[in-house]
C-alpha positions in Angstrom: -6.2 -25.6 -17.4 -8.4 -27.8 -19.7 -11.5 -29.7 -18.8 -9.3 -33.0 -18.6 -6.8 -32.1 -16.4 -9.8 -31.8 -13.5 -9.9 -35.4 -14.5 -6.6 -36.7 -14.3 -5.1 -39.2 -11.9 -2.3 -37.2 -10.6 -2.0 -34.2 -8.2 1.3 -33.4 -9.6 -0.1 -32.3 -12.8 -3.0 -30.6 -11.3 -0.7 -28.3 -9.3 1.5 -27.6 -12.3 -1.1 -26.6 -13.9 -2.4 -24.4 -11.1 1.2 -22.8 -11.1 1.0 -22.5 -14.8 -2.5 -20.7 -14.3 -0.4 -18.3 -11.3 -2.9 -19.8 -8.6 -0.2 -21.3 -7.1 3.4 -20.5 -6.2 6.1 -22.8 -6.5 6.7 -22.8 -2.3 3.0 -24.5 -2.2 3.8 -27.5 -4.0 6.3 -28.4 -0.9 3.8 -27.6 1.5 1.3 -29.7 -0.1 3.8 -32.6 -0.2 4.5 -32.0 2.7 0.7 -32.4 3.7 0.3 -35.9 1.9 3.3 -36.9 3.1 2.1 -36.6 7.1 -1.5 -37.7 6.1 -0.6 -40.6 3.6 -4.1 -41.5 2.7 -5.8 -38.4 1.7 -8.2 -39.1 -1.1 -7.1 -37.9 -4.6 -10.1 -35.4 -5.0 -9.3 -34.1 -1.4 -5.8 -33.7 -2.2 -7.2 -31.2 -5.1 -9.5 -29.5 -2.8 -6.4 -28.8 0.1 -4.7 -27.1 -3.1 -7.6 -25.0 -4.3 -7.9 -24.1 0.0 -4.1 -23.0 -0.6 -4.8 -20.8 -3.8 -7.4 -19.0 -1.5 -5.4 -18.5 1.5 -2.4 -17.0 -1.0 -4.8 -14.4 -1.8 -4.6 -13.0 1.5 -7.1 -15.0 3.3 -6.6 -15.9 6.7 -9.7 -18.8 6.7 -12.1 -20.8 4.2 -15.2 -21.7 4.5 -16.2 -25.5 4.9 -19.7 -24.5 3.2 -19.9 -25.7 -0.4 -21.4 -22.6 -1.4 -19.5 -19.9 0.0 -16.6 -21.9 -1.2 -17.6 -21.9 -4.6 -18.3 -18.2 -4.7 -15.2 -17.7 -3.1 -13.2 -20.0 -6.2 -15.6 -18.5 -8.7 -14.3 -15.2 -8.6 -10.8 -16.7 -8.2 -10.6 -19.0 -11.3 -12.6 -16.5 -13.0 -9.5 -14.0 -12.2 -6.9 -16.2 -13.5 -8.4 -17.0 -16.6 -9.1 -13.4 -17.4 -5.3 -12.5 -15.8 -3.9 -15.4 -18.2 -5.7 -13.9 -21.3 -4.5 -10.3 -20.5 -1.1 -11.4 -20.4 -0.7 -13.3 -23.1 1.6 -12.1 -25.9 -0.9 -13.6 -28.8 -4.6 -13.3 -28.4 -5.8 -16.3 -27.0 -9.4 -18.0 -26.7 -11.2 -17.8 -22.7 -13.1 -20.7 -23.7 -10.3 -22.9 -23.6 -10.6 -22.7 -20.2 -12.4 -24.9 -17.2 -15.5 -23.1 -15.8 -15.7 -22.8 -12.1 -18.2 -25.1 -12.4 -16.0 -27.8 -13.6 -14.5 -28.0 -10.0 -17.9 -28.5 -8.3 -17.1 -32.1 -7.0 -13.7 -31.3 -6.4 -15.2 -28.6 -3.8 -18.4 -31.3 -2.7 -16.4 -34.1 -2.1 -13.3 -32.3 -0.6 -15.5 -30.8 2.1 -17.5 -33.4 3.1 -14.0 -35.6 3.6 -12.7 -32.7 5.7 -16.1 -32.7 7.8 -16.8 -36.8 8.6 -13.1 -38.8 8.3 -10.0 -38.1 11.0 -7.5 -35.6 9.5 -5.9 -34.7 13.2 -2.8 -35.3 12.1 -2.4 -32.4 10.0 -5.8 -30.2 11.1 -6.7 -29.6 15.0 -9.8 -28.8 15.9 -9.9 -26.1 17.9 -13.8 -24.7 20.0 -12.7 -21.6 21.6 -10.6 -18.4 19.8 -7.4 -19.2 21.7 -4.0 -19.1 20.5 -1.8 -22.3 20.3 0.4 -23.3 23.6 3.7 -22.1 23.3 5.3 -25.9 23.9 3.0 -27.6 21.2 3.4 -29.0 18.3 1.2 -27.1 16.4 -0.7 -28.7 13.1 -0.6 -26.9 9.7 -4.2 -26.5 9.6 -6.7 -25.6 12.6 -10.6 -26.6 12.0 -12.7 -23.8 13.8 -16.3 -25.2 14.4 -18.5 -22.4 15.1 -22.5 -21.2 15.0 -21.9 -19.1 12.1 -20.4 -22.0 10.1 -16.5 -23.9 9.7 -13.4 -22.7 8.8 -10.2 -23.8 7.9 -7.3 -21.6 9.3 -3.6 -22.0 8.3 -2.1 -22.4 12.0 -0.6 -19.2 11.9 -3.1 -17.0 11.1 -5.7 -18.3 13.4 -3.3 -17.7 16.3 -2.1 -14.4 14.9 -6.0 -13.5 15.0 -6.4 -14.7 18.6 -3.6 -12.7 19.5 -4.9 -9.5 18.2 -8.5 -9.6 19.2 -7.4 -10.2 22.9 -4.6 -7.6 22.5 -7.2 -5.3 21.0 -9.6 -5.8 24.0 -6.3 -4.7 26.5 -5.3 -1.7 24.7 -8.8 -0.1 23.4 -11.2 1.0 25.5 -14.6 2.0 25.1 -14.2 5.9 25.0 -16.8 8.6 24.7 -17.3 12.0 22.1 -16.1 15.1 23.5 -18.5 18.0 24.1 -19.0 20.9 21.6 -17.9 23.3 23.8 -14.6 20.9 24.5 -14.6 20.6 20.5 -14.6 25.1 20.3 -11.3 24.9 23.4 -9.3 22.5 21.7 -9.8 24.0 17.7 -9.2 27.9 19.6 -6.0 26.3 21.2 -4.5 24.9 18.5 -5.3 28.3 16.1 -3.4 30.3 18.8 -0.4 27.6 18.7 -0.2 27.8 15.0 1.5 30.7 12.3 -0.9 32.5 10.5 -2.0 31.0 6.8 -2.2 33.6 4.1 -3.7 35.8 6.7 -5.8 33.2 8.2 -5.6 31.3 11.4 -5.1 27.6 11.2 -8.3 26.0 11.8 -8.4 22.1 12.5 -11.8 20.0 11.5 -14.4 19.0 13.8 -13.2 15.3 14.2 -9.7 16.1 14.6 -10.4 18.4 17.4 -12.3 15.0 18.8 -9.6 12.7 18.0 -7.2 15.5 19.6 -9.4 15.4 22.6 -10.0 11.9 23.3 -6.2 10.8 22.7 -5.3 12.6 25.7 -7.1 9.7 27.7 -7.4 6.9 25.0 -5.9 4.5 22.3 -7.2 5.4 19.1 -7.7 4.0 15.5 -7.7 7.5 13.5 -8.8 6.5 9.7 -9.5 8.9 6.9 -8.5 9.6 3.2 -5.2 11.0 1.5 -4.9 15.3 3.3 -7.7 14.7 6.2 -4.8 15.7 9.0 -4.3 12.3 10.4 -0.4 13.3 11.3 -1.7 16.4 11.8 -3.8 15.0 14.8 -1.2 12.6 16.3 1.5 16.1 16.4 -1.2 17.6 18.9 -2.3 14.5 20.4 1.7 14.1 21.1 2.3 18.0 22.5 -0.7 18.2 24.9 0.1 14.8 26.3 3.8 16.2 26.7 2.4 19.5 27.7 -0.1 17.9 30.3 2.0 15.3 31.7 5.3 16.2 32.3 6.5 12.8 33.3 6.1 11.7 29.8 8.8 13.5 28.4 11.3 10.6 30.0 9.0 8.1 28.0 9.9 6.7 24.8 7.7 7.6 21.2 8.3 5.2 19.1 6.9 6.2 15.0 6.7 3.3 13.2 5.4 2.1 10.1 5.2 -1.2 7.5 7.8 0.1 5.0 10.8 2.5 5.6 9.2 5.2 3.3 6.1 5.6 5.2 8.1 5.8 8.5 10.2 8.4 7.2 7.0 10.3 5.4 5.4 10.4 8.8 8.4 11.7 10.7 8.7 14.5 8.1 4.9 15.4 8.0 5.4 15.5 12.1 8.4 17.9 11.6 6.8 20.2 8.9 3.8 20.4 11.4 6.1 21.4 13.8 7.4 24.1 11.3 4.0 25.8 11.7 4.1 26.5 15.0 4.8 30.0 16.3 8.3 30.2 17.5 7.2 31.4 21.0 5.2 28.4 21.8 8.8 26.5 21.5 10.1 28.5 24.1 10.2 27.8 28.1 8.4 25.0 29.5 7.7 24.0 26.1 11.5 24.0 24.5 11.4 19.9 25.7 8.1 19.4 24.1 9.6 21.0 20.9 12.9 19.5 20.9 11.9 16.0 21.6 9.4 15.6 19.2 11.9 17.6 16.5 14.1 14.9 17.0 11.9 11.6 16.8 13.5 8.9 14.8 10.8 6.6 12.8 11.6 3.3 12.0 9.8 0.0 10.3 7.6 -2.0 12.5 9.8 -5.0 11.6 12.9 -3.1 12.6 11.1 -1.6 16.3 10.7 -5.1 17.1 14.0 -5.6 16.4 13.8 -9.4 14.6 16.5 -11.8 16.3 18.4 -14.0 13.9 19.5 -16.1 16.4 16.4 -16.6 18.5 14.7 -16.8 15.3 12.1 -14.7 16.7 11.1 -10.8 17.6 13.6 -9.4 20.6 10.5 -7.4 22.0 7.1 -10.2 22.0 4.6 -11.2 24.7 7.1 -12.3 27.2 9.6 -9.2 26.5 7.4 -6.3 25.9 8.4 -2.9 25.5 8.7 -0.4 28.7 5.2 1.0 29.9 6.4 4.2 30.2 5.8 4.0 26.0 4.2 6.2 23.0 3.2 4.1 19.9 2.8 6.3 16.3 1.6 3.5 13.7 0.7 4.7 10.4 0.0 3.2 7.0 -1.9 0.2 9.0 -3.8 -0.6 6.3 -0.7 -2.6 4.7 0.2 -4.1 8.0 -0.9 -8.0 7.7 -2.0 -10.3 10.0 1.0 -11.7 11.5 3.0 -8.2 12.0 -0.2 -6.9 13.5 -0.2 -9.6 16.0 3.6 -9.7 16.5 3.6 -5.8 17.1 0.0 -5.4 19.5 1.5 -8.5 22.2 4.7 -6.5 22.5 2.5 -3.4 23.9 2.1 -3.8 27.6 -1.2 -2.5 29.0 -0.9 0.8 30.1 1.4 2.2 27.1 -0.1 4.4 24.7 -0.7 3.6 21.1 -2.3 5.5 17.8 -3.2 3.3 14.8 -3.6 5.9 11.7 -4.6 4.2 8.2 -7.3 4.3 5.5 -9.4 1.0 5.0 -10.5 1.8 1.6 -6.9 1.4 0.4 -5.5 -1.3 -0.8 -4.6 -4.4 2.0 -1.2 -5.8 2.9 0.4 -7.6 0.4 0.6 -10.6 2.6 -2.6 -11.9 4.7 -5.4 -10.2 6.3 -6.8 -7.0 5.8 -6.7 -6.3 9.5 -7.2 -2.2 9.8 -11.1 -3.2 7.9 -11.5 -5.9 10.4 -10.9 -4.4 13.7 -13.1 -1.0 13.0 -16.1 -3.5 12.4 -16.5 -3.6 15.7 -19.1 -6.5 17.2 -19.2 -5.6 21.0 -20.4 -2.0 20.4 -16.9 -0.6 21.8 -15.9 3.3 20.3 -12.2 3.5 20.0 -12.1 5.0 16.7 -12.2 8.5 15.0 -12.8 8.6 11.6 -11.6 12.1 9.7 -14.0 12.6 6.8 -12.7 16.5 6.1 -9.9 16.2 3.4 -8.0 19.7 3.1 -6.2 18.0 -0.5 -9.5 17.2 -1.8 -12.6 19.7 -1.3 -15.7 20.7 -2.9 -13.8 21.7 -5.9 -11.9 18.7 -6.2 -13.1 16.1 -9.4 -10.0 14.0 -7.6 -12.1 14.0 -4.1 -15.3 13.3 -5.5 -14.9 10.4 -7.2 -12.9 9.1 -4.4 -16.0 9.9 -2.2 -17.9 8.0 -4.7 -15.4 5.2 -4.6 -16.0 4.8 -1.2 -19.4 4.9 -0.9 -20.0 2.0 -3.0 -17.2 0.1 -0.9 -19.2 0.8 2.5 -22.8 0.0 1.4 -21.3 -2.5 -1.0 -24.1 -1.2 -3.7 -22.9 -0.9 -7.2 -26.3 0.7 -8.2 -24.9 4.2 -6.1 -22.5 4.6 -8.9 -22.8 5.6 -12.6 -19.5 6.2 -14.7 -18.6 9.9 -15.5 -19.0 10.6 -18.8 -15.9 12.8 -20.0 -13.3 12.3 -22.7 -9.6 13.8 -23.1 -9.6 16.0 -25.6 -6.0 17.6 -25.9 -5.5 18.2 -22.4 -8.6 19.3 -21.1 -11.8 17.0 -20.2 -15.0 17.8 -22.4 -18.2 16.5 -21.1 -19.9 14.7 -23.6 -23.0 16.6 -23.4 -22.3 19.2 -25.6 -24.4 21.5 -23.5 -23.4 20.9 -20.4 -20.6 23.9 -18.7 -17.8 22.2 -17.1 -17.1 23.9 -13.8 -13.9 25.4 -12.4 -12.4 22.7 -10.6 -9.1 22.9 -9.0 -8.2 19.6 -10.3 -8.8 17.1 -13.1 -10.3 13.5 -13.9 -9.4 12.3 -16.8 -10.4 9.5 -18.7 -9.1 8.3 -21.9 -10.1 4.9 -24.0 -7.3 3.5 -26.1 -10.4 1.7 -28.4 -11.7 4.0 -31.0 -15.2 1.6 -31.5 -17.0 -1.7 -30.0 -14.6 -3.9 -32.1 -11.9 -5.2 -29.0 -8.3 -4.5 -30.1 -6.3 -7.2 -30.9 -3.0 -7.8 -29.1 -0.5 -5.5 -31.7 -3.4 -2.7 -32.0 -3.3 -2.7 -28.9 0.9 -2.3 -28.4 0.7 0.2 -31.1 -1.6 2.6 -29.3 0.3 2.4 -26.3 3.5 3.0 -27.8 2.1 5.8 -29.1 0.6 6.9 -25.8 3.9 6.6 -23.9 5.9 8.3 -26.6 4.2 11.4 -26.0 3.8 11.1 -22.3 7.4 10.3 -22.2 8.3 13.6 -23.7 8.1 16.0 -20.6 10.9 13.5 -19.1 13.1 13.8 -21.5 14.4 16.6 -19.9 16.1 13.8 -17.0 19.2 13.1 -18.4 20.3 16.6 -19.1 19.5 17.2 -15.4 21.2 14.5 -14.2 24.5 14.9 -16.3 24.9 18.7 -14.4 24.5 16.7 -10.5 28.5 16.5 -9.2 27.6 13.3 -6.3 30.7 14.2 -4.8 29.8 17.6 -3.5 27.5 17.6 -0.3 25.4 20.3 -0.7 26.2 22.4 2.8 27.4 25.9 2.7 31.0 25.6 2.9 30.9 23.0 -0.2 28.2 24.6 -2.3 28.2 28.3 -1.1 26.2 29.8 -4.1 24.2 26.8 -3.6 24.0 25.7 -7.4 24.4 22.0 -6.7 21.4 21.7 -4.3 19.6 23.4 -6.9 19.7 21.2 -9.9 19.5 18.3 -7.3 16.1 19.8 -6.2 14.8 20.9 -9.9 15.4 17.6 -11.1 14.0 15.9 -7.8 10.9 17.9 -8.6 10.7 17.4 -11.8 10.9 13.5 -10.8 7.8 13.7 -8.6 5.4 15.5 -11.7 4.1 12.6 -12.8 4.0 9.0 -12.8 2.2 5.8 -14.4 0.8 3.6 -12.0 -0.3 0.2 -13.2 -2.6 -2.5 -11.7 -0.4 -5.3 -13.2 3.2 -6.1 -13.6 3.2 -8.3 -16.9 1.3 -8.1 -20.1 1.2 -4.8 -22.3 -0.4 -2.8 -19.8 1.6 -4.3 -17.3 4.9 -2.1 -15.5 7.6 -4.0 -17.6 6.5 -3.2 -20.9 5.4 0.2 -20.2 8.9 1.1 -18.4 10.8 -0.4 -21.1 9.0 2.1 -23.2 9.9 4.8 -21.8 13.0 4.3 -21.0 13.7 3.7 -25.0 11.8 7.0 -26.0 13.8 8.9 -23.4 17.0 7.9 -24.6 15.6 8.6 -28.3 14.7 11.9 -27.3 18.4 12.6 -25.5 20.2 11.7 -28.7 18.2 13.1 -31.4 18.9 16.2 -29.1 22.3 15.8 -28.6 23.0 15.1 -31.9 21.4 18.4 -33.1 24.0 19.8 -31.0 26.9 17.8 -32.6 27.6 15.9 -29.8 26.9 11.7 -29.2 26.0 10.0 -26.5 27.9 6.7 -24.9 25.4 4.7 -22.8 27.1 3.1 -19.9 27.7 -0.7 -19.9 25.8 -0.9 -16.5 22.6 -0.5 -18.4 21.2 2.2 -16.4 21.1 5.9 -17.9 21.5 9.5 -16.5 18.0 10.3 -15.2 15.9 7.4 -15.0 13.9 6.7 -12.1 14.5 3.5 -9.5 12.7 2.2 -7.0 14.0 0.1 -4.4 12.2 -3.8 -4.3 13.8 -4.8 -1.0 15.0 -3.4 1.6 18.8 -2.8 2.2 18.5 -2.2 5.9 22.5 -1.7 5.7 22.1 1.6 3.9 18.9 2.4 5.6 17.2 1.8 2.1 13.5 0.2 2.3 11.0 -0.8 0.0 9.3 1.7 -2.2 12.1 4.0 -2.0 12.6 5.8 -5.3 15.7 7.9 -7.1 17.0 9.1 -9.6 20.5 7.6 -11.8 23.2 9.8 -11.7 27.0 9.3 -12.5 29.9 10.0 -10.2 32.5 9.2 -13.8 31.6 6.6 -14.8 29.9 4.8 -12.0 25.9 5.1 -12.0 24.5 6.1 -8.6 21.4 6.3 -7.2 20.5 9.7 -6.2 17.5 10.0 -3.1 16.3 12.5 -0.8 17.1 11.5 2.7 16.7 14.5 5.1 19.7 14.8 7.1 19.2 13.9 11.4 17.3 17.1 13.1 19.8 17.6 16.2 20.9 20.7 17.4 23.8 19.2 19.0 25.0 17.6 14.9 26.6 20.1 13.0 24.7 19.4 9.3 27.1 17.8 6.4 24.8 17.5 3.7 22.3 18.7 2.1 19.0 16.4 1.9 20.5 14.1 -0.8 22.6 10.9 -0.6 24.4 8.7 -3.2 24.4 5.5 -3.6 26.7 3.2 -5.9 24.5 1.2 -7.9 27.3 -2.0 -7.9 26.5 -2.2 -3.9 22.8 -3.3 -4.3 21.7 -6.5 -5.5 20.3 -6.1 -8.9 17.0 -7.6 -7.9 16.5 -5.2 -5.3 15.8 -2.5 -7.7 14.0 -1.9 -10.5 13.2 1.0 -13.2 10.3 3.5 -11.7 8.3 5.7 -14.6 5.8 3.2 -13.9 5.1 1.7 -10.5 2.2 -1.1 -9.7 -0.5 0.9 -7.8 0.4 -1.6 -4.9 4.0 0.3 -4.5 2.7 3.9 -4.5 0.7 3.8 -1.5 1.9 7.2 0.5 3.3 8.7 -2.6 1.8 11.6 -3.9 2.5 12.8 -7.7 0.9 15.8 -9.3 -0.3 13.5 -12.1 -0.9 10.2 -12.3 -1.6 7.9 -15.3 -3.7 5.0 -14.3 -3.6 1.8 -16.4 -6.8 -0.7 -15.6 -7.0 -4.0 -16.6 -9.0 -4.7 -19.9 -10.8 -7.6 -18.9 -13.9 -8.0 -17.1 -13.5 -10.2 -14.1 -9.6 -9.6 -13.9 -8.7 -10.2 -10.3 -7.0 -7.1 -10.2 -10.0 -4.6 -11.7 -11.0 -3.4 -7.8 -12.8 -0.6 -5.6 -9.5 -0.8 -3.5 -7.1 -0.2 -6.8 -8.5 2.6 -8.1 -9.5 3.9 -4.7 -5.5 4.0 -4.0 -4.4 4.9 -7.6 -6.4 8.0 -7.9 -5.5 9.2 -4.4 -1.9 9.5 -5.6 -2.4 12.1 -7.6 -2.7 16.1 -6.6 -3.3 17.7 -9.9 -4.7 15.6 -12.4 -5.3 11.8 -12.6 -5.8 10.3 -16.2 -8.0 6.9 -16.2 -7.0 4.5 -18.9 -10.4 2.1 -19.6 -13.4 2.1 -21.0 -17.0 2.2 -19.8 -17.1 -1.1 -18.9 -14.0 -1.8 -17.3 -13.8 1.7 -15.1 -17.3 0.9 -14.0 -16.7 -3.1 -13.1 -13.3 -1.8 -11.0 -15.5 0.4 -9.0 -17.9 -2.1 -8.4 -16.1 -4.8 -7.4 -14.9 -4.9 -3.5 -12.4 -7.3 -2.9 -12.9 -8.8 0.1 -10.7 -10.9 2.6 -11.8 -13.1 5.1 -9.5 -12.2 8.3 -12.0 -13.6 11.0 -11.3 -10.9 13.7 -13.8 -10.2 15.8 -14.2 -7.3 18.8 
């Protein structure tokens, strides 16, 4: 977007250009007709300033500020983002000075806002003086002008009601609760050791706050929060048996598990059934044989699924008017990807007097969608203590370089000081990290940070330097992979994997070494497009592990026919959409394999735990390729850091923007990216970039307030 285009007489071009720039999506420029066509007589430089409000509230903000300042701040480090998101995209090396400055919108924002503030826009903003949702009967306006102490915002209709929603909702459900003794602290960690199987000799001792948490969920609603191995299931599994234990009555209620996406609903039911696992087989007896049983056999679902969405009504079957049964249990992890509008649509479907448990980690990254309302609700105004916060991580310990720098992570993102961190200072050399103070020992740590910068001196690299040391990069990080094809090529689809199929148990075998061998490594990437972006890394790969297969198999005099489906023995999908009809959800990954010559998709789905099913397969199911829709999937060697929240990998290669500024270059993304990995994470950026993603907290504007 050039300097003259702020100019021009048309707000048909200026949108364009907006979409051009990807601060836009197409959908807006309906809605913003849409806009001018109810309100007729909106000024030309307010009809710009509605569309930069709509570039902010796509990124996840629920409100904008009607304060020329905090506006520009806000479109400061949004322009600024697309510019430097446009030039790290680009296939040729382009100029940032080309560019408008933020500043060149200055009257754009001015005049917009004082429009908004003096003249009549009711018939497309309503202004609303208390936090109260919209009637149910009315006609509700795109737009709602909020008018408070603290300053105005403009809402999107939606979200302001979704926020009213949830802060009274909140105020039902959560009490103000208090901290359990030390001596109540010593009963519960003893009880839970004598419940549990011996460790490598040891008993199994649970942290401090999850003994609280464990403790006050037998008479509260929590929020439990912590990092990536701080027990969270693990709490909710105890919470869940003493409850059962201590009130037999519950045992006829429902537990409902429930998550945002499919895979983290089915991650949490198997972390509950492996805790299970570690519990001493006469604690599952007598009395307790229910407890066991009806926890064994939970079912987990999505959140959008336990609402169970109406096509007809065009609304959720279970809302404020049909809620679900009192007599209820409520499991929610991952909440930190849960937006504003599920989180409202979920909490007024809750009666008062069910129990719920909210488990997520704020320093992640937010929901793809608006509102970042896990942050929002544990900044609690009023003083109320429903929260437990685990701050113990049994992944990550004092001998974790993984778990450090998280902690460091995170402690810029709570004091929001970016003096607190200074960049490590290691290189890769081979495979092991050398400090760069030659005299400095490197400890024994259980796990690694690595960082590796593709730039060899101060001079930037230009857009084919740049290609060629990736190439290079992936070609040799490819090579442990190559191995996927010859896996996949030995996996018969047609055999279930159960005894009387399989009874030497060869084909669950080379499904699992080749399922492990899947979950080694992966690259995760902050963007999708450009050269450090998912599609031109996957591509690749995918070209140097075929390389590799046929230079192999043609040392072995044989020659390999690539499918016309496209897809190959042994690369890794991940699912894009959901498939609800084959129980398929977002973020699911697998692995090709051919039944003949029809590519499936091969993915580990644990088969029902009932003791009244006899078992018919193993933990693997097939899939045809030909019945999903092709953009429903999509190749998986590298995955945007926003997909692999809830995975873990044993090593992770992290990609980070190269520009400065890049809208993308977060606290929150390489919070979540590093936290994937169990082993060893490698860091692919320079001083400058590493240090400006950890210093820069993205922040969204939600508005809740308890």
């Amino acid at each position: 977007m050039e300097n003259k285009i702020l100019a021009i007489e048309s707000i048909d071009d200026f949108i364009e250009d907006l979409i051009e720039m990807r601060g836009l999506v197409p959908l807006d420029k309906h809605l913003l007709h849409l806009l001018f066509e109810i309100k007729s007589d909106i000024p030309l430089h307010t009809r710009k300033f509605l569309t930069l409000c709509m570039s902010l509230l796509d990124d996840g903000n629920t409100r904008v500020p009607l304060d020329a300042a905090q506006f520009t701040d806000m479109w400061t480090r949004k322009w600024n983002g697309l510019v430097m998101l446009r030039v790290s995209t680009a296939e040729e090396d382009i100029d940032e000075n080309a560019f408008a400055t933020a500043d060149d919108f200055a009257s754009i924002i001015s005049e917009g806002i004082q429009d908004i503030l003096t003249n009549d826009f009711s018939a497309i903003m309503e202004s609303r003086e208390t936090d109260t949702e919209s009637a149910e009967d009315s006609l509700s306006k795109p737009f709602i002008l909020a008018k408070r102490p603290n300053g105005t915002h403009l809402y999107f209709t939606k979200h302001f009601d979704a926020k009213c929603v949830i802060e009274k909702a909140a105020n039902i459900l959560f009490k103000n609760g208090r901290k359990p003794s030390k001596d109540e602290i010593a009963q519960c960690t003893e009880k839970v050791a004598n419940m549990c199987k011996l460790k490598d000799g040891k008993k199994f001792i649970i942290k401090e706050r999850q003994a609280e948490a464990i403790i006050r969920g037998q008479t509260e609603n929590l929020v439990v929060t912590g990092g990536p191995g701080t027990g969270k299931t693990t709490v909710v599994l105890y919470i869940l048996w003493n409850l059962l234990a201590s009130h037999s009555e519950m045992l006829d209620w429902n537990i409902y598990l429930a998550a945002p996406s499919g895979k983290a609903a089915d991650r949490m039911r198997e972390s509950l059934v492996g805790g299970l696992s570690n519990i001493l087989d006469e604690q599952k007896t007598g009395d307790n044989e229910r407890i066991f049983r009806k926890l064994n056999e939970l079912e987990s679902s999505t959140i959008h699924r336990l609402l169970r969405f109406s096509r007809s009504k065009g609304c959720f079957t279970f809302n404020r008017k049909e809620q679900f049964p009192k007599n209820s249990i409520f499991v929610i992890d991952e909440a930190s990807m849960i937006d504003i509008e599920m989180f409202a649509a979920l909490l007024e479907a809750i009666p008062e007097g069910a129990r719920i448990f909210i488990l997520g980690d704020s320093f992640q990254l937010p929901s793809v969608d608006s509102g970042a309302v896990l942050g929002e609700i544990l900044k609690v105004q009023s003083g109320k203590n429903f929260s437990v916060k685990l701050n113990e991580s049994n992944r990550f310990d004092d001998r974790s370089n993984i778990g450090k720098l998280a902690a460091e992570i995170k402690e810029v993102a709570e004091c929001n000081d970016s003096n607190k961190f200074v960049p490590h200072k290691f290189t890769i050399t081979g495979e092991e990290p050398v400090s760069e103070n030659e005299n400095t020992s490197f400890p024994e740590f259980k796990d690694k940070v690595l960082y590796k910068c593709l730039e060899t001196d101060d001079k930037p690299l230009t857009k084919k330097e740049e290609e060629k040391l990736i190439e290079s990069f992936i070609g040799k990080w490819s090579e442990e992979f190559a191995k996927l094809p010859e896996l996949a090529e030995q996996i018969n689809p047609q055999r279930t994997g159960i005894e009387a199929d399989d009874p030497d148990k060869i084909e669950t075998k080379r499904r699992n070494d080749i399922w492990r061998l899947s979950l080694t490594k992966r690259i995760l990437c902050a963007e999708r497009r450009g050269l450090r972006g998912i599609e031109n890394i996957n591509k690749k790969v995918c070209s140097k592990i075929k390389s590799l297969w046929r230079t192999k198999k043609k040392k072995e005099g044989k020659t390999v026919q690539w499918d016309d489906s496209g897809y190959f023995p042994g690369q890794l999908l991940i699912i894009t959409k959901n498939q609800e009809m084959f129980k398929l959800y977002n973020g699911d990954t697998g692995i090709v394999v051919f039944d003949g010559n029809t590519p499936c998709l091969m993915l580990k789905k644990a088969a029902p735990h009932r003791k009244d099913l006899q078992k018919t397969r193993d933990d693997y199911v097939f899939y045809p390729l030909s019945v999903l829709p092709e953009d429903s999937i999509s190749t998986a060697f590298a995955i945007t850091i926003h997909k692999s929240q809830g995975s873990e990998y044993n090593h992770v290669t992290m990609f980070l923007p190269t520009k400065i500024g890049h809208p993308l270059l977060t606290n929150q993304i390489i919070y979540t990216g590093i936290t994937r990995a169990m082993e060893s994470v490698t860091i692919i950026a320079n001083d400058d970039t590493f240090r400006a993603a950890v210093t820069t907290v993205s922040e969204r504007d939600t508005g809740i307030s308890l």
